[in-house]
N, CA and C atoms as an extended XYZ file, in Angstrom:
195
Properties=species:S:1:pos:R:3:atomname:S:1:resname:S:1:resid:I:1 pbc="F F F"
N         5.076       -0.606      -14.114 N   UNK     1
C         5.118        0.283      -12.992 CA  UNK     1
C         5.438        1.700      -13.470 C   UNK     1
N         6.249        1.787      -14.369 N   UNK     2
C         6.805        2.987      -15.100 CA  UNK     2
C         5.111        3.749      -15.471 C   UNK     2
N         4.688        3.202      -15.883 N   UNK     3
C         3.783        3.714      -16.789 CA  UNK     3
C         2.233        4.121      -15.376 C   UNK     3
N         2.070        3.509      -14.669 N   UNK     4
C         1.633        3.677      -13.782 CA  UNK     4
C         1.977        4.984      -13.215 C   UNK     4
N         3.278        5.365      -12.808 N   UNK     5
C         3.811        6.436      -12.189 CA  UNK     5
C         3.414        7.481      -13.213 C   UNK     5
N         3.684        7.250      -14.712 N   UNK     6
C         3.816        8.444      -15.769 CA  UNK     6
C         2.265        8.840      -15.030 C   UNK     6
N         1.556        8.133      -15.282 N   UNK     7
C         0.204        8.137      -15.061 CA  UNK     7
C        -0.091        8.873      -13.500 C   UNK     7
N         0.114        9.062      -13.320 N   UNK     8
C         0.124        9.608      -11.716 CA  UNK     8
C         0.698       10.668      -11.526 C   UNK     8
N         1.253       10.947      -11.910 N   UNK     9
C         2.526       12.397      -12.308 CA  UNK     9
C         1.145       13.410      -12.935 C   UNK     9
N         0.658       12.526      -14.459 N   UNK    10
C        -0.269       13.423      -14.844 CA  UNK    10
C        -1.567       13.676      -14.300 C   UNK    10
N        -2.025       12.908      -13.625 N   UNK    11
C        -3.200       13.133      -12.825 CA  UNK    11
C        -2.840       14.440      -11.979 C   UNK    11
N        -1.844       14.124      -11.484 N   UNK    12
C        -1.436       15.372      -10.416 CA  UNK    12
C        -0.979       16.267      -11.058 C   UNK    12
N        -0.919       16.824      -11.969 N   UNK    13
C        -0.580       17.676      -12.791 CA  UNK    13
C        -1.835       18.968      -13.038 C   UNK    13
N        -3.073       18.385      -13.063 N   UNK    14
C        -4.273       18.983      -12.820 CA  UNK    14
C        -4.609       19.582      -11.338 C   UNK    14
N        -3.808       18.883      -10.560 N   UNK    15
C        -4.733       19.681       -8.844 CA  UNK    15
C        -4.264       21.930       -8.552 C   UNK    15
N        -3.392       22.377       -9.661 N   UNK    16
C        -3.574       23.263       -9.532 CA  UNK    16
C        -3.770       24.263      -10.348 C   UNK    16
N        -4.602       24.028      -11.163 N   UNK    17
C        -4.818       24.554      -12.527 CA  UNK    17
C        -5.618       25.652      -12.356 C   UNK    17
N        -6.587       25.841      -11.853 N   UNK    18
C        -7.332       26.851      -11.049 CA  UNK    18
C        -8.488       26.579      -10.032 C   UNK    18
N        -9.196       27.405       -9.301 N   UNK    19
C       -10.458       26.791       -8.323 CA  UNK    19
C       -11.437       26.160       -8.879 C   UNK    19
N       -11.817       26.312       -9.824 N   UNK    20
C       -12.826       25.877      -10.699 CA  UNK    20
C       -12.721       24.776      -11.175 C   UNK    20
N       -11.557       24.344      -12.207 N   UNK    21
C       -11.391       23.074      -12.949 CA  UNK    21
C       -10.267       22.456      -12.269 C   UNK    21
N        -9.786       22.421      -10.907 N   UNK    22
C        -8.459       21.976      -10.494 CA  UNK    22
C        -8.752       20.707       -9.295 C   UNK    22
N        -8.029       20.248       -8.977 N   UNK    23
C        -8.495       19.433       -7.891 CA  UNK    23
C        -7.561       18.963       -7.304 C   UNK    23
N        -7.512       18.385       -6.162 N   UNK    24
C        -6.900       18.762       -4.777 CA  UNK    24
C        -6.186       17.088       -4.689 C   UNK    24
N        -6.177       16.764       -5.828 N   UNK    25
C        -5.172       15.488       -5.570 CA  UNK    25
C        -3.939       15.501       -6.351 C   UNK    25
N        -2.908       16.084       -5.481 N   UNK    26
C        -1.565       16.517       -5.809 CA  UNK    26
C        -1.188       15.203       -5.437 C   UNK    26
N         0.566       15.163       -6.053 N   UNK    27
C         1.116       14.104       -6.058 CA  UNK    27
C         1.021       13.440       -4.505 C   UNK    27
N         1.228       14.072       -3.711 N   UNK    28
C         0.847       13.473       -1.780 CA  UNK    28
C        -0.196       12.847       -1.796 C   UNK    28
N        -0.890       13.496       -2.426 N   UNK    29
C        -2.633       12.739       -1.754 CA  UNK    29
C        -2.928       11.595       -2.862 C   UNK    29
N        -1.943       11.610       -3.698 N   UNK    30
C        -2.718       10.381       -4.913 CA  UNK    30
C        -1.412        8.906       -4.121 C   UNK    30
N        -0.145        9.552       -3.920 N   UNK    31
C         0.498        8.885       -2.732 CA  UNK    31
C        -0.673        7.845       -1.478 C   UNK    31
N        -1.072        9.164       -0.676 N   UNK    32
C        -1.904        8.323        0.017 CA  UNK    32
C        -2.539        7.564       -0.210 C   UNK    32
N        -3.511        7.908       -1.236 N   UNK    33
C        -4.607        6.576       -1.735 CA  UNK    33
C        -4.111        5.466       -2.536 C   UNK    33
N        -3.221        5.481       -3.308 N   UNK    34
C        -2.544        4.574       -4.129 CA  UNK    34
C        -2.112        3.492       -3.380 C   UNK    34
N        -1.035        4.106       -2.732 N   UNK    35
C         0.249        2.949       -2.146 CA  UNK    35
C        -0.337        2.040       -1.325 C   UNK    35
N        -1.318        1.907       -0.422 N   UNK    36
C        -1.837        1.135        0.113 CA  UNK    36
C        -2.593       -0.012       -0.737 C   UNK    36
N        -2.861        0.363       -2.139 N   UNK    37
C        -3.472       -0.660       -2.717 CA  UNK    37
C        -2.611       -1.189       -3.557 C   UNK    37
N        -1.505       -1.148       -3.652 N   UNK    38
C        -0.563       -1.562       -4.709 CA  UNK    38
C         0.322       -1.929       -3.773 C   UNK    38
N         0.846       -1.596       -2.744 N   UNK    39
C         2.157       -2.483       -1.663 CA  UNK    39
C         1.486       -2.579       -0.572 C   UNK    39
N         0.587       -3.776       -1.293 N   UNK    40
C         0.026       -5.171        0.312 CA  UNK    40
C         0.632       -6.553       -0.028 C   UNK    40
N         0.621       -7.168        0.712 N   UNK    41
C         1.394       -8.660        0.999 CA  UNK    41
C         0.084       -9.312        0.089 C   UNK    41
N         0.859      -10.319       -0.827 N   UNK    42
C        -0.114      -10.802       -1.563 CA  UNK    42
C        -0.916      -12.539       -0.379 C   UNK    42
N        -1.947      -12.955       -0.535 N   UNK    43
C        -2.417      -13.745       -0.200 CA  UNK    43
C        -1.621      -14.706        0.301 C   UNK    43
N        -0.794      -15.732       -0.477 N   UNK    44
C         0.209      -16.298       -0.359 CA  UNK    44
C         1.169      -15.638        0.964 C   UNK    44
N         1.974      -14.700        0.799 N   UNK    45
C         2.962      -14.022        1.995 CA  UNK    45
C         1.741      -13.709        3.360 C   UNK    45
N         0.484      -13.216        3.230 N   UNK    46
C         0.137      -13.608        4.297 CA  UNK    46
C        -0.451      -14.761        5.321 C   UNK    46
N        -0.536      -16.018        4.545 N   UNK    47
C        -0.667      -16.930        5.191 CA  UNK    47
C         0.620      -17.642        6.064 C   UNK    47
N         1.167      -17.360        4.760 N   UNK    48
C         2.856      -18.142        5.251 CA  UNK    48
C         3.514      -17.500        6.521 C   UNK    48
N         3.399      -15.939        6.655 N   UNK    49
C         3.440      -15.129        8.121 CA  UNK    49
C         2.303      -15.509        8.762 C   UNK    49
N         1.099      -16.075        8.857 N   UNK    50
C         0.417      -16.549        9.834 CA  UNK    50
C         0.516      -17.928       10.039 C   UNK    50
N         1.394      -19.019        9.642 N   UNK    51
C         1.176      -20.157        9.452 CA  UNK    51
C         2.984      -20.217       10.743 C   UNK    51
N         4.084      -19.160       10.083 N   UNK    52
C         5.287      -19.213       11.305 CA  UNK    52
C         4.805      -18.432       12.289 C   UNK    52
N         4.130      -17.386       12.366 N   UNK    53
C         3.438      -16.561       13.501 CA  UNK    53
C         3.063      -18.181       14.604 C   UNK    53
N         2.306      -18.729       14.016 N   UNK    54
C         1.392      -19.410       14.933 CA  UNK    54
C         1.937      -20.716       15.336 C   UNK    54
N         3.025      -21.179       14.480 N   UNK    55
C         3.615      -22.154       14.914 CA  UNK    55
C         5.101      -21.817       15.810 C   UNK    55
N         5.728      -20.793       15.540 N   UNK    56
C         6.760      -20.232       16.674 CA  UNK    56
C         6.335      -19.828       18.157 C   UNK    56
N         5.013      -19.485       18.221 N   UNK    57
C         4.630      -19.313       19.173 CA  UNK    57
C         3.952      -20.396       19.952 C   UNK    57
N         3.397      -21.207       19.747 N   UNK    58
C         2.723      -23.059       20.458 CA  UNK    58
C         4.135      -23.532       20.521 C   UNK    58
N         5.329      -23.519       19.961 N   UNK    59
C         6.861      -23.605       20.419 CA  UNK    59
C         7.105      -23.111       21.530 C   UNK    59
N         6.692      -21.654       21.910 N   UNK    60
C         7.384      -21.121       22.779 CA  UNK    60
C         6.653      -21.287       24.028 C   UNK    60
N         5.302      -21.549       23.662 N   UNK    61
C         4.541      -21.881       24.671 CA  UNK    61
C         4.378      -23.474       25.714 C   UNK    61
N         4.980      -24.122       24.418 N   UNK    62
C         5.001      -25.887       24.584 CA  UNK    62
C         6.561      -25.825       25.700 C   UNK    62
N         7.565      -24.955       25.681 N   UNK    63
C         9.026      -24.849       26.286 CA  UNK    63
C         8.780      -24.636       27.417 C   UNK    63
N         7.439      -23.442       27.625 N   UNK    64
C         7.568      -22.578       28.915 CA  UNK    64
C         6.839      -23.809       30.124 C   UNK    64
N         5.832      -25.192       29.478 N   UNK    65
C         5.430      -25.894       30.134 CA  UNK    65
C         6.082      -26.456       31.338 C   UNK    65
């Protein structure tokens, strides 16, 4: 992860170098695009939240009968 970040630090290190050779992905915007692909619920954690999702609720529904 360390090394990832180093890595990201330097990418963004370039967005203001000048108009010409610079580019517009400062540390925020490499933020935006990153984090969404690196902190998602892996496969596993989302079944297991759809597997108590769906069974707490046919509970609550089976009570209200």
């Amino acid at each position: 992860m360390e090394i990832l970040f180093c890595f990201l630090n330097w990418v963004s290190s370039f967005a203001y170098t000048d108009e010409e050779s610079g580019s517009k992905m400062d540390i925020h915007n490499l933020a935006t695009v990153i984090a969404p692909n690196i902190l998602y619920p892996s496969a596993k954690q989302v079944t297991a939240n759809n597997n108590k999702s769906s069974s707490s609720s046919s509970g609550q529904t089976a009570g209200t009968n």
